[in-house]
N, C-alpha and C positions, 0 to 999 in steps of 0.2 A: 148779660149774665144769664137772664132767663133762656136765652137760645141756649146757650151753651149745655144747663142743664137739662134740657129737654133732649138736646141732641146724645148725653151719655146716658140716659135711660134707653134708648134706640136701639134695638138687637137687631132688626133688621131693614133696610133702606128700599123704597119704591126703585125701581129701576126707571133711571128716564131716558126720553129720546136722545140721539146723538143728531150730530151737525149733519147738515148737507141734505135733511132728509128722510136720513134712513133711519129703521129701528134700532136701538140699542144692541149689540148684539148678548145672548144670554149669558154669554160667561166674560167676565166684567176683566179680564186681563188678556195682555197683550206685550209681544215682545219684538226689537228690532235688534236684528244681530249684524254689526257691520263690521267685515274683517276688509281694510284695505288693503292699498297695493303692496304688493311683499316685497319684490322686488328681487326673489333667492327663490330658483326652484326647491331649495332644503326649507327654507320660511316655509313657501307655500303647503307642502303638505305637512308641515305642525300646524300651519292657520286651519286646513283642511279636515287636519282629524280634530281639530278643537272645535269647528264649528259643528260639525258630524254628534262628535260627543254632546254638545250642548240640547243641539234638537233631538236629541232623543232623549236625553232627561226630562225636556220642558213637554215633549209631547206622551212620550211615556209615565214615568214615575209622575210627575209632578201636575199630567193631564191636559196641558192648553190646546186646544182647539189646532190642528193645523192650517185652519187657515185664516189663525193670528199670529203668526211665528212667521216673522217675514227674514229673509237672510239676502245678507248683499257678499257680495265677494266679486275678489277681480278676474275670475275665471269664470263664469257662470257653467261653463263646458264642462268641466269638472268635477261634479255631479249635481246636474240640471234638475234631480229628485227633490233634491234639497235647498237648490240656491235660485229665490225669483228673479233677482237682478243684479246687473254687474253693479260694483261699488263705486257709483260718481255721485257727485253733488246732485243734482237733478236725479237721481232714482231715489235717492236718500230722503229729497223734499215730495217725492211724488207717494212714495209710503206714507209720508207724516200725511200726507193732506187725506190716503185713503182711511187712514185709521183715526183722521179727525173728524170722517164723513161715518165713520161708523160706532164709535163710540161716546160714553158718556159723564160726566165728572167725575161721579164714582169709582170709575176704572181706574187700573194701575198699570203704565208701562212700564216693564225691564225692557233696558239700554246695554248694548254689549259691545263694545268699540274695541277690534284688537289689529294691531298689526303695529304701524310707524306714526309718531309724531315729531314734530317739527319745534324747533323755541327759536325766536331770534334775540330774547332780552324781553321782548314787548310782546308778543301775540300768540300764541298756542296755534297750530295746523294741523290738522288730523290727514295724513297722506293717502290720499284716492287716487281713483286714477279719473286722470284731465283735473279738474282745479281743485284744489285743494280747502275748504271751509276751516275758517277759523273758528276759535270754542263759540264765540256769540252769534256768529250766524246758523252753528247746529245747536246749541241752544232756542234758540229764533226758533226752528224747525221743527227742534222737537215738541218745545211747549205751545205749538198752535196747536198741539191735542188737548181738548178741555178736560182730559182726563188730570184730579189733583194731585195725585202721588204716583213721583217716576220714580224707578232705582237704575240709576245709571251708574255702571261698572265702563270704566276707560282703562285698560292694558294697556297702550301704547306707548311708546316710552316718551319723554316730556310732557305726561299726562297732566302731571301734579298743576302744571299752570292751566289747565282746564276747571280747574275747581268751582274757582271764585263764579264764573262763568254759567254752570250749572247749577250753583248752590239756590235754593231758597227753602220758603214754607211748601212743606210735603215731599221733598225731593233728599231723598237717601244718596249719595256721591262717593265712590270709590275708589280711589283713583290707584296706578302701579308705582309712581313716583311723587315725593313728596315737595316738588317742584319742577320748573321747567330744564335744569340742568342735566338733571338724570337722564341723559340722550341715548343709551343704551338700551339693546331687546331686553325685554322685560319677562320673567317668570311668572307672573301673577295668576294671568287667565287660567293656566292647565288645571292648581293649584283651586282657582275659585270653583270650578266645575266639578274636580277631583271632593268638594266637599260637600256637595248634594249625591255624588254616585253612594247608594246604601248608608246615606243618612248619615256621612262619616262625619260629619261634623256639628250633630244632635247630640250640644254637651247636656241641657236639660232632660235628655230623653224624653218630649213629649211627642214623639214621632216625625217632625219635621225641624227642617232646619232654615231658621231665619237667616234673612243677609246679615246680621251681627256676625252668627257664629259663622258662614262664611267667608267672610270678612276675617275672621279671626285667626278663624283652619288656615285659609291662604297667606295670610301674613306672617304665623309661625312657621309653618313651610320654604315661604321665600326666605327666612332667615338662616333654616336650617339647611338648604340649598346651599348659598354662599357660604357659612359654618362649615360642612362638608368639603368644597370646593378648597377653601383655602384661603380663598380670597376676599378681598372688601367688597363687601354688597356695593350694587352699583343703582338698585332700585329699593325704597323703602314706602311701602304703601300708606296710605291715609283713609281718612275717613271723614265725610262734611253730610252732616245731620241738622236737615231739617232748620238750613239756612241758615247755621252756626257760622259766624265771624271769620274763622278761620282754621281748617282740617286737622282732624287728630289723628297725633301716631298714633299706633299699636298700644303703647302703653296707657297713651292717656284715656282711649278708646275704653281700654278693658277697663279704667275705673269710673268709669260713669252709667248707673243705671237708669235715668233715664233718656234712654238714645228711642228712638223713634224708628232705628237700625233692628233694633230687638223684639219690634214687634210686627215686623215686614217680612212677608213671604211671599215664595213663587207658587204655592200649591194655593188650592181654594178653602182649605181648613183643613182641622184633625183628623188625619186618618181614621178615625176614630167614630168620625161620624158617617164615616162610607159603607158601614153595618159590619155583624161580623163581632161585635161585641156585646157586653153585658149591658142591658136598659144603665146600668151606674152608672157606667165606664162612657155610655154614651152621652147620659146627664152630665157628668164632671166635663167630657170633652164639649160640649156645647156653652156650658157656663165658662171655660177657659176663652173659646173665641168671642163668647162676646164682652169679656174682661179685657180680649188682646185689642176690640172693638173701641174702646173708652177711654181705654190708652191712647190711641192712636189720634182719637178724637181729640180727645185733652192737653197731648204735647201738642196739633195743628193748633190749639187754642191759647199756648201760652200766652202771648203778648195780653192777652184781655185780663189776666190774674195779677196779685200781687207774685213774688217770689216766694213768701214764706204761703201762700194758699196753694201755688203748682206745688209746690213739695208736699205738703201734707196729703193733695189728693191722690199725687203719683206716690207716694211710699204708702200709702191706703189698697191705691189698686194693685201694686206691684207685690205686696203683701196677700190679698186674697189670689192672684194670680200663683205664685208662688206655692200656697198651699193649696190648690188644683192642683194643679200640675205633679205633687210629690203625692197627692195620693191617688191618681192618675198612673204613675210609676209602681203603685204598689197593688194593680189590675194586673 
């Protein structure tokens, strides 16, 4: 209990060495984009301008290093600017193992899996090209990063049975289907990226958008997609927080405040603190991240609490958070 305490007074964390060796590198996030085999030259460049779009949010607006933005795809020819390696099993493991050689607990990876999966009843397949990995051995692969909190977004359709797979402590899970039957191409992806482009999906207005609210943007989307269309949705998205039991729809999603979804992001903090602001505006924004900082901390710590003490602390922080942020909004 006393660690616990000490660890949410904490605003800022020693950076430590990573595996293999090497230093830590300086900016604590990292992302692997894996678009597999398409199989449709019409697939391929919607996979192609999705992944085009994504790296340039993550290296643009959102600032990651480019050379922690690793992108697999089954055409690497196709623009070699952007894509290190084609999409098989063995490049996919030879990623995980460089970015376990370079980073450190602390870290966070974004996971972005789009293209085909597979269900037969029993196993999840993510479709590459040459063999194809089930959910537990890209699980396996991803989590030799000693990095504790991943956010892995799966688009691919029969993703929903990938969940379980991916779920645990520290790991945000999103999947495009809210099980392995929903065998159809999936909307999700355009939808999840369309809601980082100009913050469109910053329902709080504190300048950035957590994977809750996009999470949320793309799930109302995909609905209003098939809405539009005419027809019966053929994919319904999820959500598995932080090693929750089993994935929440949409709706169960939006009623619960403490998700672990809502306080994860792909930028490095408030815009707010990158200058450019009022000495206040930069106080409020510094005291906001290190309140999103204690949260984070607190939900990884649940199991050690009673239930009636997580709630009084999370509705305590989510409470001073909350008024940040609104007068944050009024800068």
């Amino acid at each position: 209990m006393c660690f616990l305490v000490c660890l949410l007074c904490i605003s800022t964390s020693l950076r430590a060495w990573g595996g293999g060796g090497q230093e830590a590198s300086a900016d604590p996030r990292w992302a692997i984009l894996v678009f597999g085999s398409s199989g449709d030259p019409e697939l391929q460049q919607r996979y192609l301008k999705e992944l085009s779009d994504l790296r340039a949010l993550l290296e643009g607006t959102l600032g990651l290093p480019h050379g922690q933005v690793y992108a697999l795809f089954d055409d690497p020819k196709a623009s070699p600017a952007q894509i290190q390696y084609q999409s098989t099993k063995e490049n996919l493991a030879k990623v995980c193992r460089e970015i376990a050689a370079r980073s450190g607990a602390d870290d966070t990876v974004f996971v972005f899996f789009d293209g085909h999966g597979s269900f037969d009843g029993k196993t999840y397949k993510l479709n590459l090209v040459g063999l194809d990995p089930a959910a537990e051995e890209l699980a396996a692969m991803l989590y030799s990063v000693p990095a504790r909190r991943f956010l892995v977004v799966n688009n691919t359709s029969c993703s929903g049975a990938s969940v379980a797979a991916f779920s645990g402590k520290g790991k945000v899970v999103v999947a495009a289907t809210r099980s392995g039957n929903e065998k159809l191409v999936t909307r999700l992806a355009g939808y999840f990226i369309e809601a980082f482009a100009g913050n469109n999906a910053d329902v709080d207005k504190n300048g950035r958008v957590s994977i809750f609210e996009a999470f949320d943007y793309a799930a109302h989307k995909v609905e209003a997609y098939y809405t539009k269309e005419g027809s019966l949705p053929t994919e319904h998205p999820v959500l598995n927080d932080n090693g929750d039991e089993q994935a929440l729809s949409l709706a169960d999603a939006e009623g619960r405040s403490n998700l672990l979804a809502r306080t994860s992001y792909l930028d490095r903090g408030s815009p707010l603190l990158a200058g450019g602001s009022s000495p206040e505006s930069q106080a409020l924004a510094k005291e906001a991240q290190l309140l999103e900082k204690q949260i984070e901390v607190l939900k990884s710590a649940k199991d050690e609490l009673s239930e009636e003490e997580y709630m009084k602390r999370l509705e305590e922080l989510l409470l001073k958070l909350a008024d940040v942020q609104a007068r944050l909004r009024k800068k």
